[in-house]
C-alpha positions in Angstrom: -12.6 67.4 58.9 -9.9 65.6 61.2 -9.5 61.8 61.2 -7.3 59.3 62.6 -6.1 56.5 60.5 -4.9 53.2 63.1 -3.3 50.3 61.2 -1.6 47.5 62.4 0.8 44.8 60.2 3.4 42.5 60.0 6.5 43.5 57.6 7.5 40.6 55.9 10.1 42.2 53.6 11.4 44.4 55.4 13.9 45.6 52.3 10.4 46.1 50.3 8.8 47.9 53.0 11.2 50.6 53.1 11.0 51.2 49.0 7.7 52.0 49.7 7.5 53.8 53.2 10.2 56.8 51.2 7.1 57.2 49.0 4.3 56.6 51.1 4.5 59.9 53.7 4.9 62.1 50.8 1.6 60.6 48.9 -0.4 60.7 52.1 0.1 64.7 52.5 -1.3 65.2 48.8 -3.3 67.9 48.9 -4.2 68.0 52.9 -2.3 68.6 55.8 -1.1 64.7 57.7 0.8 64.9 60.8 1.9 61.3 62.0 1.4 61.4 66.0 2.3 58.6 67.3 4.3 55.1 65.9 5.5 51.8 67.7 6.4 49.0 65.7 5.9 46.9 68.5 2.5 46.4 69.1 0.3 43.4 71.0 -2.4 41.9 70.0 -5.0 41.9 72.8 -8.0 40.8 71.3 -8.7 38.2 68.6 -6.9 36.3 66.1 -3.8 37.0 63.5 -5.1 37.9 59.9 -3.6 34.3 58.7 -1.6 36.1 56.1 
């Protein structure tokens, strides 16, 4: 069964972020197949409002 997973965040550490992105590819192809197609760290909110966080 094929999914797409679409996230979008706001790094605030980025020094912590990259501890966990070395670890978090590697977990995500556990067992299945995961082929990242696209990335852009730059997105634009166009609808609603910022989480608040």
């Amino acid at each position: 069964m094929s999914a797409y997973l679409i996230v979008n965040y706001e790094v605030e550490d980025p020094a912590l972020y990259g501890e966990y992105a070395k670890g978090a590819g590697p977990a995500m192809k556990i067992g299945k197949e995961c082929e990242l197609i696209a990335f852009d760290p730059a997105t634009d909110r166009i609808e609603g409002d910022s989480s608040g966080r």
